[in-house]
C-alpha positions as CSV (number, residue, x, y, z in Angstrom):
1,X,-51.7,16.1,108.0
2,X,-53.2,19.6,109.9
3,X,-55.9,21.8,107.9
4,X,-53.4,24.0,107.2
5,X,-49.3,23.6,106.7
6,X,-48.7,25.8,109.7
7,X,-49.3,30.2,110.0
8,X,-47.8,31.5,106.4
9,X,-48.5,35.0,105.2
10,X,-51.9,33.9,103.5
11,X,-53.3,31.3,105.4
12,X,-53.3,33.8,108.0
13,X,-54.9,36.3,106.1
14,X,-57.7,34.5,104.8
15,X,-60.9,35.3,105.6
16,X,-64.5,34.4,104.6
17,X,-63.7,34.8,101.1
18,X,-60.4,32.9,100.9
19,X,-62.5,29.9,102.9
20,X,-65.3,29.5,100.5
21,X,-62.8,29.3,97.4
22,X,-61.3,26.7,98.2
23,X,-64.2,24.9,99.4
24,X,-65.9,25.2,96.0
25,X,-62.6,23.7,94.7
26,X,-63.6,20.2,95.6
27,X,-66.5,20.0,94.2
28,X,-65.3,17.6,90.8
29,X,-64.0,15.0,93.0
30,X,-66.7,12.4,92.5
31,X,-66.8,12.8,89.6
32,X,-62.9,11.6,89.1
33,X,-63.2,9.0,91.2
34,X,-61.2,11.1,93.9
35,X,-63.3,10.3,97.0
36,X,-63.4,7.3,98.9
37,X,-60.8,4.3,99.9
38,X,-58.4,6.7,100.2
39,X,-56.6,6.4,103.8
40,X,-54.8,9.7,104.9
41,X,-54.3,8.2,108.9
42,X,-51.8,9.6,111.1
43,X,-50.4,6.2,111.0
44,X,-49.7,5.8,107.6
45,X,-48.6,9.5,107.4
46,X,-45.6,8.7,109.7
47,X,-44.4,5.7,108.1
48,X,-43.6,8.4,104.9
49,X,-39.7,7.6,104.3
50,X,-39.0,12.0,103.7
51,X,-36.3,12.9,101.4
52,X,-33.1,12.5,102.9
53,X,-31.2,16.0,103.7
54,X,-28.3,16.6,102.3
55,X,-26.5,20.4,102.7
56,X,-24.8,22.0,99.9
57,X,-21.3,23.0,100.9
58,X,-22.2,26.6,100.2
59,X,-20.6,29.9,101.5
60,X,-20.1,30.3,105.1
61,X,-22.7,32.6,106.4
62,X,-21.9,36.3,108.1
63,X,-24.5,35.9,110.7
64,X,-25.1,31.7,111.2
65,X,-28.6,29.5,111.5
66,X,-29.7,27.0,113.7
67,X,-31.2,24.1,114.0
68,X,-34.1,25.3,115.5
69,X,-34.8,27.3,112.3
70,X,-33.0,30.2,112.6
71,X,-32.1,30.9,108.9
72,X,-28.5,31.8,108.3
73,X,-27.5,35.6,107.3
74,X,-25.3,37.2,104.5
75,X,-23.9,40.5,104.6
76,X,-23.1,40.7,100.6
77,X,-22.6,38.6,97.2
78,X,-19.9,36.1,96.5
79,X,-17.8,38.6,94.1
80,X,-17.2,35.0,92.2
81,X,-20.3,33.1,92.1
82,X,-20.0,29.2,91.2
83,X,-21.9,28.1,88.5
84,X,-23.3,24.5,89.6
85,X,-24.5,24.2,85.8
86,X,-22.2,24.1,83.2
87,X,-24.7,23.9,80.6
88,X,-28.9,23.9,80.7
89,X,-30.2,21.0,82.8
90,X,-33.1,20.4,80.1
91,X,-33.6,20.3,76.0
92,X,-36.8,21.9,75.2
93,X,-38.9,20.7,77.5
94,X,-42.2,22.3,77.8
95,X,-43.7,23.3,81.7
96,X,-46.8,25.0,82.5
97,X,-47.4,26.6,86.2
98,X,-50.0,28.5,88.1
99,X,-48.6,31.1,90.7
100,X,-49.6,33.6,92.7
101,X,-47.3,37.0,92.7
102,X,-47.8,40.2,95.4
103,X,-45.4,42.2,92.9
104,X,-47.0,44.1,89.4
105,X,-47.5,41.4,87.3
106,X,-44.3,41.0,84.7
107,X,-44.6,41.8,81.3
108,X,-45.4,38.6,79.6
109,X,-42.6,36.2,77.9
110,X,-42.6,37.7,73.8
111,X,-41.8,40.7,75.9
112,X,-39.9,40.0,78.6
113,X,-36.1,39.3,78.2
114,X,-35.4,37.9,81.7
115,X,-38.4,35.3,81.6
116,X,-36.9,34.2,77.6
117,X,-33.2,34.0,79.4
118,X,-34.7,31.8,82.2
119,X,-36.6,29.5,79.4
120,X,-32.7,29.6,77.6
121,X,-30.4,28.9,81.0
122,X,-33.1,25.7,82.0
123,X,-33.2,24.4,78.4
124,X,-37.4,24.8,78.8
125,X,-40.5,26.4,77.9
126,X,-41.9,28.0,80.9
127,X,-45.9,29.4,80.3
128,X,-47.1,30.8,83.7
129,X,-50.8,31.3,85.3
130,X,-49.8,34.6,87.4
131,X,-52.7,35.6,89.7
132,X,-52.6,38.7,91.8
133,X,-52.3,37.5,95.5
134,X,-55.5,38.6,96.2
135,X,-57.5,37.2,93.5
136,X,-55.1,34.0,94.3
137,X,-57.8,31.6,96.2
138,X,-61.0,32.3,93.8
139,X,-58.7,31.6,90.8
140,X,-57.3,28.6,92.7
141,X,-60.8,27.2,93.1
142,X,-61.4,27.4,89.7
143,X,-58.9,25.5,88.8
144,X,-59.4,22.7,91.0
145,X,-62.9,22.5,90.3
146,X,-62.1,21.4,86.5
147,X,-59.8,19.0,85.5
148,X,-57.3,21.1,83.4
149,X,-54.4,21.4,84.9
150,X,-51.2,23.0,84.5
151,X,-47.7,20.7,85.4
152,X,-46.8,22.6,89.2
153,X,-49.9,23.7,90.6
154,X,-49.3,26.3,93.9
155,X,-51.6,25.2,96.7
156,X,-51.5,27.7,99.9
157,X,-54.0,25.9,102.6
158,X,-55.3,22.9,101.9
159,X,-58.7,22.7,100.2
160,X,-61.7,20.5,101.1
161,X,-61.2,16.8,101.2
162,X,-58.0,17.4,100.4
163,X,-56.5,13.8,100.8
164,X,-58.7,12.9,98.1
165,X,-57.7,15.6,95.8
166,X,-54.4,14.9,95.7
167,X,-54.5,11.2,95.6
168,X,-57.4,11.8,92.2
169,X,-55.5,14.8,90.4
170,X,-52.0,15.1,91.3
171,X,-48.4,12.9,91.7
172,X,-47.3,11.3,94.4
173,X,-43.3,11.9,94.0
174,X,-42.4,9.2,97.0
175,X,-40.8,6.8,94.8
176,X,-38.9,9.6,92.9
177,X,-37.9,11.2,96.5
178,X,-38.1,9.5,99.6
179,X,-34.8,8.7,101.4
180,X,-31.7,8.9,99.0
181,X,-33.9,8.7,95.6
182,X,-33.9,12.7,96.2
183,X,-29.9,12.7,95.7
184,X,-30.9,13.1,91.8
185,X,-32.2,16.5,92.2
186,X,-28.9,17.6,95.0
187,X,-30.5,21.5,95.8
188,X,-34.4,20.2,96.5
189,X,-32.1,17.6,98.7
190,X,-30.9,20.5,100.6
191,X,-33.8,21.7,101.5
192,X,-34.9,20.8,105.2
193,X,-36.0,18.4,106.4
194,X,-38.7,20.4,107.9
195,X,-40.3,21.8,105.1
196,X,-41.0,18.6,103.5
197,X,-43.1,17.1,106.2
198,X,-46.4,19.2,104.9
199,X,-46.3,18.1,101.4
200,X,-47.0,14.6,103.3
201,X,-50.2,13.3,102.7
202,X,-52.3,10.1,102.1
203,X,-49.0,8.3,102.7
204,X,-47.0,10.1,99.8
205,X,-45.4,12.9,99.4
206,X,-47.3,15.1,97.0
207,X,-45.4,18.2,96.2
208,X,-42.6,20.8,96.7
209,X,-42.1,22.6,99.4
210,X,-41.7,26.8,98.9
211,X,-39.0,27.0,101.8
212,X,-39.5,29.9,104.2
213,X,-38.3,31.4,108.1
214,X,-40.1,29.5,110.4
215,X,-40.3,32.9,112.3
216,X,-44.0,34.1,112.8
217,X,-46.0,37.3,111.3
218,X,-43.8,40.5,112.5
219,X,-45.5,44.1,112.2
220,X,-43.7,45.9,109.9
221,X,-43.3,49.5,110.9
222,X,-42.2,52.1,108.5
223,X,-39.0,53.7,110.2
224,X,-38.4,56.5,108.7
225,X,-41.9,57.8,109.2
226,X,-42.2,58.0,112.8
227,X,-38.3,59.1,112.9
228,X,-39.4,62.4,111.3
229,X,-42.5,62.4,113.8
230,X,-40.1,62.1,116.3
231,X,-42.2,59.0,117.2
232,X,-40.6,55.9,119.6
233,X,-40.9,53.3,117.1
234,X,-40.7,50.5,120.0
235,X,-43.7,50.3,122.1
236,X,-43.4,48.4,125.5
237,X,-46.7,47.3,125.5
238,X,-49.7,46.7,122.4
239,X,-51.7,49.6,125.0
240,X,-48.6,52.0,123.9
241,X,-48.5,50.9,120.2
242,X,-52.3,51.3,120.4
243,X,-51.4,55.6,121.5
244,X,-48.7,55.1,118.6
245,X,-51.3,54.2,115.8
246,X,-53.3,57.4,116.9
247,X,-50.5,59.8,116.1
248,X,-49.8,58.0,113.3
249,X,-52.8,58.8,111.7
250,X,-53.5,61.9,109.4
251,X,-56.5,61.6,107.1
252,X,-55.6,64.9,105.3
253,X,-52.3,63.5,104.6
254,X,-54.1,60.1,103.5
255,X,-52.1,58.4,106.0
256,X,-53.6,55.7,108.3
257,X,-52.0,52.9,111.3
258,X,-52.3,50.0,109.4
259,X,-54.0,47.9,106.3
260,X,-55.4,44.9,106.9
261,X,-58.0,44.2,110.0
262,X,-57.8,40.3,109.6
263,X,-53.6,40.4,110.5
264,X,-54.1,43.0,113.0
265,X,-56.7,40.9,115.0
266,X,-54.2,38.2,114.8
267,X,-51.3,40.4,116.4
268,X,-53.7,41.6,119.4
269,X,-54.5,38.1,119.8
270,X,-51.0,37.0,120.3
271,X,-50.4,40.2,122.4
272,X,-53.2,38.8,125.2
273,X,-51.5,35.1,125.1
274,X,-53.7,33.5,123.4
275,X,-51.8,31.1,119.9
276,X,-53.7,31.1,116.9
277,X,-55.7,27.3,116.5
278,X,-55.1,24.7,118.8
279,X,-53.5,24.7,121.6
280,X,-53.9,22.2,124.7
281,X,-55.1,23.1,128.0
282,X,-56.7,21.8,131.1
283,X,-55.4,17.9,129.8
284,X,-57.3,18.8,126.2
285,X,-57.4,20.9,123.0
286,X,-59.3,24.2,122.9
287,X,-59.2,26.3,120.1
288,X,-58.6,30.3,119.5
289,X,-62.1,30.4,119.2
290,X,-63.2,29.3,122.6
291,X,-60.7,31.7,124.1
292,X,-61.5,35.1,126.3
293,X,-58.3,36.4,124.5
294,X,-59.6,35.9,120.9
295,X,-63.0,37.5,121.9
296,X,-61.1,40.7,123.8
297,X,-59.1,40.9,120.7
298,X,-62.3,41.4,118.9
299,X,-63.2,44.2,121.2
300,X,-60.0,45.6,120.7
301,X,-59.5,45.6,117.2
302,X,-63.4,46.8,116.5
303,X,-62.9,49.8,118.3
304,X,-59.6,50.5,116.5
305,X,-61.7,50.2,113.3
306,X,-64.0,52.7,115.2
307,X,-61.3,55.2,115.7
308,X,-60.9,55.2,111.8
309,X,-57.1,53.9,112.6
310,X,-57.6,51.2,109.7
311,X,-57.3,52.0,106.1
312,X,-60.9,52.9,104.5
313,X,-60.3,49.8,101.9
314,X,-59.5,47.6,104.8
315,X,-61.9,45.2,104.5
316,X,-61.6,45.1,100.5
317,X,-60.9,41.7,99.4
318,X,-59.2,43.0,96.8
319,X,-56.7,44.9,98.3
320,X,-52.5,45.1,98.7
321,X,-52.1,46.5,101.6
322,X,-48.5,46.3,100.8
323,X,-48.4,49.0,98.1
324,X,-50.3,51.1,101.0
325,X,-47.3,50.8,103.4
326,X,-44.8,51.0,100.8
327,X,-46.4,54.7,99.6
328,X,-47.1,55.8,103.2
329,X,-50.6,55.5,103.3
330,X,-50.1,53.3,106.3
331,X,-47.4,53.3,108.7
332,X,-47.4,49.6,110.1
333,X,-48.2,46.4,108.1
334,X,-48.1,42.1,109.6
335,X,-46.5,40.4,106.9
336,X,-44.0,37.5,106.5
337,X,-41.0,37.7,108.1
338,X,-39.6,36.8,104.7
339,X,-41.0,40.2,103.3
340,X,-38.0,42.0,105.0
341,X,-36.4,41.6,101.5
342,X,-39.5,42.6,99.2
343,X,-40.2,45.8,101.1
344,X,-36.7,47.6,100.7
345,X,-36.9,45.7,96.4
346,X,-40.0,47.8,96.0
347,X,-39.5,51.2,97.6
348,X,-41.0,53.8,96.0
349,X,-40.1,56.5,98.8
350,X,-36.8,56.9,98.2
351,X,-33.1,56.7,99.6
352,X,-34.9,57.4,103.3
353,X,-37.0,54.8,103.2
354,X,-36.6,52.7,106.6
355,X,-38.6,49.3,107.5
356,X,-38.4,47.9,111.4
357,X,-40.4,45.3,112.7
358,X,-42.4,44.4,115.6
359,X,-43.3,41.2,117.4
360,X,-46.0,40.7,119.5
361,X,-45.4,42.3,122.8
362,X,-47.9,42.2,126.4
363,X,-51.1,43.1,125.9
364,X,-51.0,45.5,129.3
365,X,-47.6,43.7,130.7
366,X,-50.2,41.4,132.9
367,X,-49.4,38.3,130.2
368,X,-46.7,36.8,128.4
369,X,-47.5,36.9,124.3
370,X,-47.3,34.1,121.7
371,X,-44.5,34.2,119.4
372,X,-45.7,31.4,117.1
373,X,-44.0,29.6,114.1
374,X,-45.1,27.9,111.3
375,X,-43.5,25.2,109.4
376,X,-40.9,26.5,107.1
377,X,-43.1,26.9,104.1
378,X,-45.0,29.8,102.5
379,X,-47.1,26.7,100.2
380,X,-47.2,23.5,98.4
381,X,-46.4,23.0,94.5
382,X,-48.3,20.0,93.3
383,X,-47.2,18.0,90.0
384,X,-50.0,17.1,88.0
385,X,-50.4,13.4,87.0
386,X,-47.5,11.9,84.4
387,X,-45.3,9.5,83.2
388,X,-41.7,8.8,85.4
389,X,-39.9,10.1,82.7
390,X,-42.3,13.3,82.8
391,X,-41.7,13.9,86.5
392,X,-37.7,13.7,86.6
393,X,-38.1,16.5,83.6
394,X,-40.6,18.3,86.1
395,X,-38.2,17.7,89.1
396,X,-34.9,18.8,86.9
397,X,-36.9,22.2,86.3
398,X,-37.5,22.4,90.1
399,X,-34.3,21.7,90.8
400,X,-32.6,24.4,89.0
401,X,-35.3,26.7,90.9
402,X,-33.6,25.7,94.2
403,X,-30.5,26.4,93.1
404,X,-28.4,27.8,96.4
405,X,-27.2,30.6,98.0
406,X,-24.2,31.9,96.4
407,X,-24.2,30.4,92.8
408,X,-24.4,32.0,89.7
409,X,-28.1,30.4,88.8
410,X,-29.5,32.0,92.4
411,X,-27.9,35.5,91.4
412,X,-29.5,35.2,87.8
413,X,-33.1,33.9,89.6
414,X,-33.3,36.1,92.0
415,X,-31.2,39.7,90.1
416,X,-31.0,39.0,86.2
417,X,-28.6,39.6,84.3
418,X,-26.2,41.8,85.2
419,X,-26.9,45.1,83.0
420,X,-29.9,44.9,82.0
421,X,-31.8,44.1,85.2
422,X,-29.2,44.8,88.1
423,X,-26.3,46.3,88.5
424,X,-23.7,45.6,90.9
425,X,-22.8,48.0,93.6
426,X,-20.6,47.9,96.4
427,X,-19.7,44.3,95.8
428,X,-23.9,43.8,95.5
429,X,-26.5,43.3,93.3
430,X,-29.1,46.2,92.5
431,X,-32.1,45.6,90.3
432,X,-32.1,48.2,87.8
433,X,-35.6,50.0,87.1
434,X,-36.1,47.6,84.2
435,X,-34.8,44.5,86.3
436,X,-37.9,45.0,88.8
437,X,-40.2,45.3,86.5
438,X,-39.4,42.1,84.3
439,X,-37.2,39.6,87.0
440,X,-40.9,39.5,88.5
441,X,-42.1,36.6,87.0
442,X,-42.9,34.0,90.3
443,X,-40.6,31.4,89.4
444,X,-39.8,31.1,93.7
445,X,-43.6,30.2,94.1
446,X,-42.9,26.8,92.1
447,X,-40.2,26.1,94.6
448,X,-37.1,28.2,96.1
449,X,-33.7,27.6,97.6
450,X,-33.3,26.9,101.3
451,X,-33.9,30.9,102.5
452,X,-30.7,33.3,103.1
453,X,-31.5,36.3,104.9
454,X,-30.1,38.6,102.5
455,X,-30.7,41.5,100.7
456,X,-28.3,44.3,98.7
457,X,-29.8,47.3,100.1
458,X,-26.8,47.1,103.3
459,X,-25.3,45.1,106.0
460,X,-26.9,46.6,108.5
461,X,-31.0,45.3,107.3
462,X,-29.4,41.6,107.3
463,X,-28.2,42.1,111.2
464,X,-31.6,43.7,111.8
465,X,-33.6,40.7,110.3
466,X,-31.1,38.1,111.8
467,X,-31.2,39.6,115.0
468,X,-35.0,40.0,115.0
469,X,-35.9,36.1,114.1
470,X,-33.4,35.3,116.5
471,X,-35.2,37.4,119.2
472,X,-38.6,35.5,118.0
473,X,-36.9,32.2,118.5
474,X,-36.1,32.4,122.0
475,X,-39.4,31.5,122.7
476,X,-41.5,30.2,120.0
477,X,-44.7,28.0,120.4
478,X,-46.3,25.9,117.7
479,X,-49.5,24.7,117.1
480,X,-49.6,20.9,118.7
481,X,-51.9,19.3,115.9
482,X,-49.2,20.7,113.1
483,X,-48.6,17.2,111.3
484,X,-52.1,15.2,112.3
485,X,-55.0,14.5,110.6
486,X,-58.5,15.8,111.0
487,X,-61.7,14.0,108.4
488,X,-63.7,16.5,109.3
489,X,-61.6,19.5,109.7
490,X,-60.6,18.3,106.1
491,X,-64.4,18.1,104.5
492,X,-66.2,20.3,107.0
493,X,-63.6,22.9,108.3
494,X,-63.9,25.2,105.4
495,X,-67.7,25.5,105.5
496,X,-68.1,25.9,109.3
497,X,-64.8,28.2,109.1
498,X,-66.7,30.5,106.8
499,X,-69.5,30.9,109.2
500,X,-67.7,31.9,111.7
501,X,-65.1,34.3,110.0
502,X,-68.1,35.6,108.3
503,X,-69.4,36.9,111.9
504,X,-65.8,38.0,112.6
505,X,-65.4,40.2,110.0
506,X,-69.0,41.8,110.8
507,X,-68.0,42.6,114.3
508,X,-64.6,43.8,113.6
509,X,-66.4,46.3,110.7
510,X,-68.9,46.8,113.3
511,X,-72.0,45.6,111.5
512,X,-72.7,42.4,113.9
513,X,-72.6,42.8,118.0
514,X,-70.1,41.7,119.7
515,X,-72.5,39.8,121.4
516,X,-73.0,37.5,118.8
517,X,-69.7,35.7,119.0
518,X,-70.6,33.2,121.7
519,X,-73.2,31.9,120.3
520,X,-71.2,31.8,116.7
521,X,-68.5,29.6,118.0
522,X,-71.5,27.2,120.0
523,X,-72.7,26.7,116.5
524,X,-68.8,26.2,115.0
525,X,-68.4,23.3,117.5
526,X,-72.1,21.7,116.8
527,X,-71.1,22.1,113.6
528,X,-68.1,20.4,113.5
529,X,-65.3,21.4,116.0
530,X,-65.9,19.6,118.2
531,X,-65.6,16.3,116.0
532,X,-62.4,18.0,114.7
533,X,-61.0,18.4,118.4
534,X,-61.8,14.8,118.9
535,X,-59.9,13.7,115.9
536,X,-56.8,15.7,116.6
537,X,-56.9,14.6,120.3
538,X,-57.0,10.8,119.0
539,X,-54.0,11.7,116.7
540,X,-52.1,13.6,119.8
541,X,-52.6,10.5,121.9
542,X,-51.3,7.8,119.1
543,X,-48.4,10.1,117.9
544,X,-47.9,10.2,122.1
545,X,-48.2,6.6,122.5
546,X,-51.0,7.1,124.9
């Protein structure tokens, strides 16, 4: 398996911070017996029999998919939703889960009527660990580095040694899904194909997938804000967006370009043709890192910071730069491509209130940009360590999670009940004030349906979002070492990865020199990269046959 499961909305993100948590989560492995004799080769990896794919015979879709992971669009609700359950699933079974959530945290279950009817409708007892997203990686780490664990476990990234993790602390469901075995559980069965091939490790498969677009980070843009500038919200090149982000800004007004410097630095980057990781070249593997474009971008996005275009809390660790585009304190925002939904469910400007989206365009029209996927996941939900007849209860919870498109259990999981929490509205579902306040537990973040680009707020946001990932897909690159195996980029690519987002967060705030990244990433391949691109290469050339 890669370091990472492919880009995703926060293994993107993190930064120094993120890195060092989840290296500190390793460090009770010896003493549970978790490192050594356990074999994690390429090799054995491929042998993995994945759980066999089988399509619910759902709705036909407005806007179709493909197979190149174009997710499939719906202009509206079923008006009759089938109920795939005719009773609850489960009989008082008792689940514990940790979660991240980017939404206010819900009230908690003695007060919270949707999280009791979700407990009622799965016949279980559902206690969840929700951590703010960005407190998500330090609370992760702490967790991992003791031994008391909850039942689904939500790992974004993979953490040091983390072969050996899951093989010491968590299942491996192989046995309980490989092939047809997964025909017990028939809506984690119709998840792709795709998305189960990073929960594939140490020659198991250890944990549900959290299905997501393939489609890479867009820039979000807030429409209706440069409408009543009278501002063309579609840039040719990043040089003209760069003049955008300047009229965009009004400090008296507490308005700003954008929120987060790490994102933005990763959108420049794709805009100068350079792909995030790996990527081969001159009959080898060179790395972002070691790329003029990466170092350029630096240049670029420091001097943006400079010009006092990025929010003043940027570089907070702490911060939701979400909220920030949501109230208008910033006008442009790299997110998920799945976020489409989440920005319209948590306006708080009003009936205007507009999102477009941007993807990474030329640089200065001299290059061709990146459009780069990931792997059809936002994370990983490990089961701890059980009895059989403990994981099929675990997996029956899970199940009901993934419940499809167009079924009564999705409309409750994802609206409420109708009346309390949502309303229904030109054939729709609208969450009522009360519904987005308690329907946001983070039950998706233990696993989620096959993804349906869909949302209640109109017809027209689904064509948008359809037509954008489609756009996105005509070209898309993806990382070449997605899927192999690295020891070192495993143990030592969080500690050398620190170093050297340590000194890329000091240039882009301006404390450190430009001048200093050369000799940072000499040090990041002494240290270790250059081992890591040897191990990938040896992986390319076996999965090659070479």
């Amino acid at each position: 398996m890669t370091p990472s499961p492919g880009p995703s909305r926060r293994t993107l993100l993190r930064g120094a911070v993120a890195v060092a948590a989840l290296t500190a989560g390793s460090g009770a492995l010896a003493a549970c017996g978790g490192s050594g004799g356990v074999s994690n080769s390429g090799s054995k990896n491929d042998q993995v029999k994945l759980p066999g794919y089988r399509a619910y015979p759902g709705i036909k879709p407005d806007l179709p998919g493909s197979a190149g992971g174009l997710s499939p669009a719906f202009f509206s609700y079923p008006a009759n939703p089938t109920k795939v359950y005719d009773k609850p699933p489960l009989s008082g079974v008792k689940a514990s889960a940790f979660a991240m959530t980017w939404a206010p945290i819900p009230p908690s279950k003695g007060d919270n009527p949707f999280w009791q009817e979700a407990d009622r409708r799965i016949g279980a007892d559902i206690s969840l660990t929700i951590t703010p997203g960005p407190d998500y990686q330090n609370k992760l780490a702490t967790l991992l580095a003791g031994n008391d664990f909850p039942d689904f476990m939500q790992i974004q990234g993979q953490p040091r040694d983390y072969p050996q993790l899951m093989d010491a602390k968590f299942q491996d469901l192989s046995e309980f899904l490989s092939g047809d075995a997964i025909h017990d559980y028939p809506f984690l069965a119709a998840i792709p194909t795709a998305c189960w091939k990073p929960t594939v490790v140490s020659g198991g498969i250890y944990g549900l997938p959290v299905p997501r677009p393939v489609t890479g980070f867009p820039l979000y843009r807030r429409d209706d804000i440069l409408a009543g500038m009278d501002l063309d919200p579609d840039p040719k090149t990043f040089k003209d967006l760069r003049a955008l982000f300047g009229e965009v800004r009004d400090v008296k007004r507490r308005r700003w370009a954008f929120g987060d410097p790490l994102t933005m630095h990763d959108f420049v980057v794709a805009c100068l043709g350079t792909p995030a990781g790996w990527r081969e070249q001159g009959g080898g593997l060179v790395h972002a890192y070691e790329q003029e474009g990466y170092e350029e971008a630096l240049s670029v996005m420091s001097a943006m910071v400079k010009d006092e275009l990025l929010h003043p809390d940027g570089f907070n660790t702490n911060k939701n730069p979400k909220q920030w585009l949501n109230a208008g304190n910033t006008v442009f925002q790299n997110d998920n491509v799945s976020a489409w939904r989440q920005w319209y469910q948590d306006n708080v400007a009003g009936p205007e209130f507009r999102i477009g989206a941007l993807m990474p365009m030329s640089y200065d029209g001299s290059a061709e940009p990146v459009h780069q996927i990931g792997t059809g996941i936002f994370s990983v939900t490990a089961l701890k360590k059980a009895s059989k007849k403990r994981i099929r209860e675990l997996l029956t919870l899970a199940d009901y999670l993934a419940a499809p498109f167009g079924s009564e259990e999705y409309l409750f999981l994802k609206f409420g009940a109708e009346g309390r929490h949502h309303v229904m509205k030109d054939g729709n579902p609208e969450l009522t004030r009360t519904g987005r306040k308690e329907q946001a537990v983070p039950l998706q973040y233990i696993t989620d349906s096959p993804y349906a680009l869909y949302t209640p707020e109109g017809r027209h946001i689904a064509e948008e979002w359809h037509a954008f990932c489609a756009e996105f897909l005509r070209k898309p690159y993806q990382e070449p070492v997605i899927g192999l195996y690295s020891a070192t980029a495993s143990r030592q690519g969080p500690v050398i990865d620190k170093e050297i987002q340590d000194t890329r967060i000091g240039i882009l705030s301006g404390r450190t020199p430009l001048s200093q990244w050369k000799g940072a990433v000499r040090e990041w391949r002494q240290a270790g990269g250059d081992r890591i691109r040897t191990e990938f290469q040896k992986e390319l050339d076996r999965r090659r046959g070479a």
